[in-house]
KEGUSE-828552 format. One record per residue (C-alpha): residue number from 1; y, z, x. Coordinates in steps of 0.05 Angstrom, whole numbers, plus 5000, padded with zeros to 4 digits. Layout:
N
<rec pos="NUM" py="Y" pz="Z" px="X"/>
...
This chain:
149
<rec pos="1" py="3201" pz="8729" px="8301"/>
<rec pos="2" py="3211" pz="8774" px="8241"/>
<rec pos="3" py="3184" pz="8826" px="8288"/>
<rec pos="4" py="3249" pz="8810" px="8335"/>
<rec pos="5" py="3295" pz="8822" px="8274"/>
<rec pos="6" py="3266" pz="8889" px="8255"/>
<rec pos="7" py="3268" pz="8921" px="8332"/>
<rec pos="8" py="3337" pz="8897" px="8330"/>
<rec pos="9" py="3362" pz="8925" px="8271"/>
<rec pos="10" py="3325" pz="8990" px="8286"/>
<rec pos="11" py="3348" pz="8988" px="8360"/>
<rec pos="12" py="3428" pz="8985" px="8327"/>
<rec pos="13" py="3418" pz="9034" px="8269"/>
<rec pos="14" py="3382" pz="9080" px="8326"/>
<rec pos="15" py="3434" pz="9072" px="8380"/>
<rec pos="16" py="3489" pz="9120" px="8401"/>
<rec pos="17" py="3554" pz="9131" px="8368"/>
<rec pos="18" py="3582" pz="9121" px="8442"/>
<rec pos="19" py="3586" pz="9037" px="8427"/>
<rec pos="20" py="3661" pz="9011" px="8406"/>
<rec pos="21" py="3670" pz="8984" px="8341"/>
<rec pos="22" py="3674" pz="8909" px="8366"/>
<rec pos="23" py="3611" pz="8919" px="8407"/>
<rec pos="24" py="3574" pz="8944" px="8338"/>
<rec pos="25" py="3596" pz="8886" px="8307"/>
<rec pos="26" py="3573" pz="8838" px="8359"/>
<rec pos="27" py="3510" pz="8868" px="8349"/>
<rec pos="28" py="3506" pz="8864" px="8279"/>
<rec pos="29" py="3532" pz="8790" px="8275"/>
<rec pos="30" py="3470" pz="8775" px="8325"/>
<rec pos="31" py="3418" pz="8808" px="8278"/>
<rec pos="32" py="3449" pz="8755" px="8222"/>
<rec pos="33" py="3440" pz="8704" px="8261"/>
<rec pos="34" py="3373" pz="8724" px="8282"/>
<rec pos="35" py="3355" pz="8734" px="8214"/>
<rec pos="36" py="3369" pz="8670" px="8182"/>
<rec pos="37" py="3338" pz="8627" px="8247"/>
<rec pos="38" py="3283" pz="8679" px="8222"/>
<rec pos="39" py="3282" pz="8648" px="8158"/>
<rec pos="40" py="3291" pz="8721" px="8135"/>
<rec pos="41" py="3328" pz="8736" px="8069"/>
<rec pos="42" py="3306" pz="8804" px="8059"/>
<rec pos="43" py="3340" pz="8815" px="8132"/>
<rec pos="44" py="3401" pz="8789" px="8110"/>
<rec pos="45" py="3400" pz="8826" px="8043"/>
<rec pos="46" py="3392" pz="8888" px="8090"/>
<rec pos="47" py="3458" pz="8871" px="8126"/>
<rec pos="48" py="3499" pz="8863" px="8059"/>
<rec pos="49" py="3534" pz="8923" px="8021"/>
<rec pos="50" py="3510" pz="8931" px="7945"/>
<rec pos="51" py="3575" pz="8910" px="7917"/>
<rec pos="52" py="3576" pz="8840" px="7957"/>
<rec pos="53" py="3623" pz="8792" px="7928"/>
<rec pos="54" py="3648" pz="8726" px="7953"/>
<rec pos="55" py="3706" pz="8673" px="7940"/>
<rec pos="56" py="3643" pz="8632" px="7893"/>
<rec pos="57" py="3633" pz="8689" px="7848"/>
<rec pos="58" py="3562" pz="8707" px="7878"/>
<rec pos="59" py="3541" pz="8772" px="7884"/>
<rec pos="60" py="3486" pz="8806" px="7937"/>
<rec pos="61" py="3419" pz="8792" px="7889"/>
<rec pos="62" py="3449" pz="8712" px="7874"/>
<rec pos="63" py="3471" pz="8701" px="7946"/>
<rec pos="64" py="3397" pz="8733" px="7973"/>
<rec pos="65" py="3369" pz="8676" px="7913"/>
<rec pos="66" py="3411" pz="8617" px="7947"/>
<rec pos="67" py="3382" pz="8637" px="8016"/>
<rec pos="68" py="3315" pz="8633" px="7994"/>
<rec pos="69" py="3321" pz="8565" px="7962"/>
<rec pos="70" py="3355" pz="8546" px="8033"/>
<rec pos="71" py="3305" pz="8570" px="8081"/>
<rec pos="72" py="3250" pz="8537" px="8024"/>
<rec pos="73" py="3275" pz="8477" px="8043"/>
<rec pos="74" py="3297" pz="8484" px="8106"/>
<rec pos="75" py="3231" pz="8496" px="8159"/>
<rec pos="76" py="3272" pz="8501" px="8226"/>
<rec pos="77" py="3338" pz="8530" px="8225"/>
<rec pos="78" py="3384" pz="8532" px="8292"/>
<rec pos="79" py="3450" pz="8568" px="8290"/>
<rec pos="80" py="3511" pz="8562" px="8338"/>
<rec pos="81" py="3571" pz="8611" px="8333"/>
<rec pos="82" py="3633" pz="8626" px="8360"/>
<rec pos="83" py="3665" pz="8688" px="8333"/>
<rec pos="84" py="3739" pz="8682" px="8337"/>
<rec pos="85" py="3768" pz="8744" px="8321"/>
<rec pos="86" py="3746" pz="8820" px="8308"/>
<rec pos="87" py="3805" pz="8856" px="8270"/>
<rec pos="88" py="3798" pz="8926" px="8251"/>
<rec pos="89" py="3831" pz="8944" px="8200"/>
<rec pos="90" py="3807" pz="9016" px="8200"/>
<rec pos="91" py="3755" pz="9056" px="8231"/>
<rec pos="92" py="3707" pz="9032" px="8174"/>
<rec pos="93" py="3735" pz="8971" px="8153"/>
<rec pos="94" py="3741" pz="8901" px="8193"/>
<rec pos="95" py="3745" pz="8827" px="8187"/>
<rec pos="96" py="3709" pz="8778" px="8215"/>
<rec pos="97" py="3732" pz="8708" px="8233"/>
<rec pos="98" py="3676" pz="8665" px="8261"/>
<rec pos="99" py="3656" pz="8586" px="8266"/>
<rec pos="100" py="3573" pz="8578" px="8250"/>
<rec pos="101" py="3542" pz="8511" px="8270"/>
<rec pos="102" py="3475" pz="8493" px="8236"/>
<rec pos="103" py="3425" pz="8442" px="8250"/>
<rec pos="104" py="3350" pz="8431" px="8243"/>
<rec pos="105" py="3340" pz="8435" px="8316"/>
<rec pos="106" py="3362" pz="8478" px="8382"/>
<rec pos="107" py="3432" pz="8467" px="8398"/>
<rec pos="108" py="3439" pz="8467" px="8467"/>
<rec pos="109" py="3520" pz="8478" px="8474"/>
<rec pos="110" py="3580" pz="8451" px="8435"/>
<rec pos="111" py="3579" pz="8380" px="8462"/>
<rec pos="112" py="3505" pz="8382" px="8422"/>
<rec pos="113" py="3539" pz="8380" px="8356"/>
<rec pos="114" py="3554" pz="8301" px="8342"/>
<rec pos="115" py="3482" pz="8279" px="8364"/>
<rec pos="116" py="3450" pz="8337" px="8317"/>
<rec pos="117" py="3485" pz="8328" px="8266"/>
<rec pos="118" py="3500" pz="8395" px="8250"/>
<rec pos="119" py="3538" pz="8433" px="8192"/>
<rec pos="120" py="3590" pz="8477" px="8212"/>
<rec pos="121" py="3628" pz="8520" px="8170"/>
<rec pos="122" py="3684" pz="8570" px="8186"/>
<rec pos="123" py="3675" pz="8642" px="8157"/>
<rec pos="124" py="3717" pz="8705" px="8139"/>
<rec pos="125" py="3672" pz="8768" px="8132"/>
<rec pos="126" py="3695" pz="8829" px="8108"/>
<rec pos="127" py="3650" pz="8883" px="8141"/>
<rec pos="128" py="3656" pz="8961" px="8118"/>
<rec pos="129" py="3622" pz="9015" px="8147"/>
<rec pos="130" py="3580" pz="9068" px="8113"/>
<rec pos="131" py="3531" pz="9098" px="8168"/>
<rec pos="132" py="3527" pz="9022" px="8190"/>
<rec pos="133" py="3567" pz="8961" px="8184"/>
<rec pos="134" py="3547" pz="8920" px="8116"/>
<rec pos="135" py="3579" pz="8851" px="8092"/>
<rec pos="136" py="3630" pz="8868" px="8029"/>
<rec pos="137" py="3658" pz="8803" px="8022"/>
<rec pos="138" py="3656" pz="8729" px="8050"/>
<rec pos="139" py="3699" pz="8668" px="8054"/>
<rec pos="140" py="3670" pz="8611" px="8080"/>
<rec pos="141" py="3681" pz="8527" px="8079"/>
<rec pos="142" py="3659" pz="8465" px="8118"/>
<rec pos="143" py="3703" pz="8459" px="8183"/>
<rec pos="144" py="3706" pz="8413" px="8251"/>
<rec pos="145" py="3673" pz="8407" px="8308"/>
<rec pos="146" py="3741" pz="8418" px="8341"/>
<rec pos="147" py="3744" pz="8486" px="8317"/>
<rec pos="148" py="3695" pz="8499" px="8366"/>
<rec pos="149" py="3735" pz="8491" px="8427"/>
């Protein structure tokens, strides 16, 4: 699986400048998600900017220490998202706005949720671009399974 990640990231940090900016993003939201149902913190550390900072005061070397910890104690980890909104706010600069649902096991669809009992949080990234996109900032809390739909 951690193969996966790495020919993904390669394939988007290889691929054409010809790609919109929402398409790029797409792609780099998949290779998050890849990487934590990876179980893959050095992945994710790969896809956040050097200067990450969030709302909780964490910066890129605690946030890649509370990951670890996470995927230490969690063995399986299933992700469903639904990104909401892409704004760019330049060329190089863009926000994020995207529901993640979590659970232990696959979830099949939305309507999965309730039986899985999965976590689902809302989250605001700020992505900037410097040869590729990176995470800057985050915003995240618990949210519904309404938010979903």
């Amino acid at each position: 699986m951690l193969c996966l990640v790495w020919v993904a990231m390669l394939i988007q940090s290889c691929s054409d400048n010809s790609a919109s900016p929402e398409a790029e993003i797409r792609a780099y939201i998949q290779s998050g998600i890849e990487a934590a149902e990876s179980r893959s913190s050095d992945a994710l550390a790969g896809l956040m900017h050097d200067n990450y900072t969030d709302h909780k005061g964490y910066n890129k070397k605690q946030l890649v220490g509370l990951l670890r910890a996470y995927f230490f104690r969690h063995k399986n980890i299933h992700l469903l998202t639904k990104i909401d909104e892409i704004e760019l706010l330049t060329e190089n600069e863009a926000i994020v706005r995207l529901h993640v649902a979590m659970a232990g096991s696959v979830i099949a669809d939305v309507d999965a949720l309730s039986a899985l009992r999965a976590r689902i949080y809302r989250f605001e990234l700020q992505l900037v671009k410097q040869g590729e996109w990176m995470l800057m900032q985050a915003l995240w809390g618990p949210a519904g399974i309404g938010d979903f739909n």
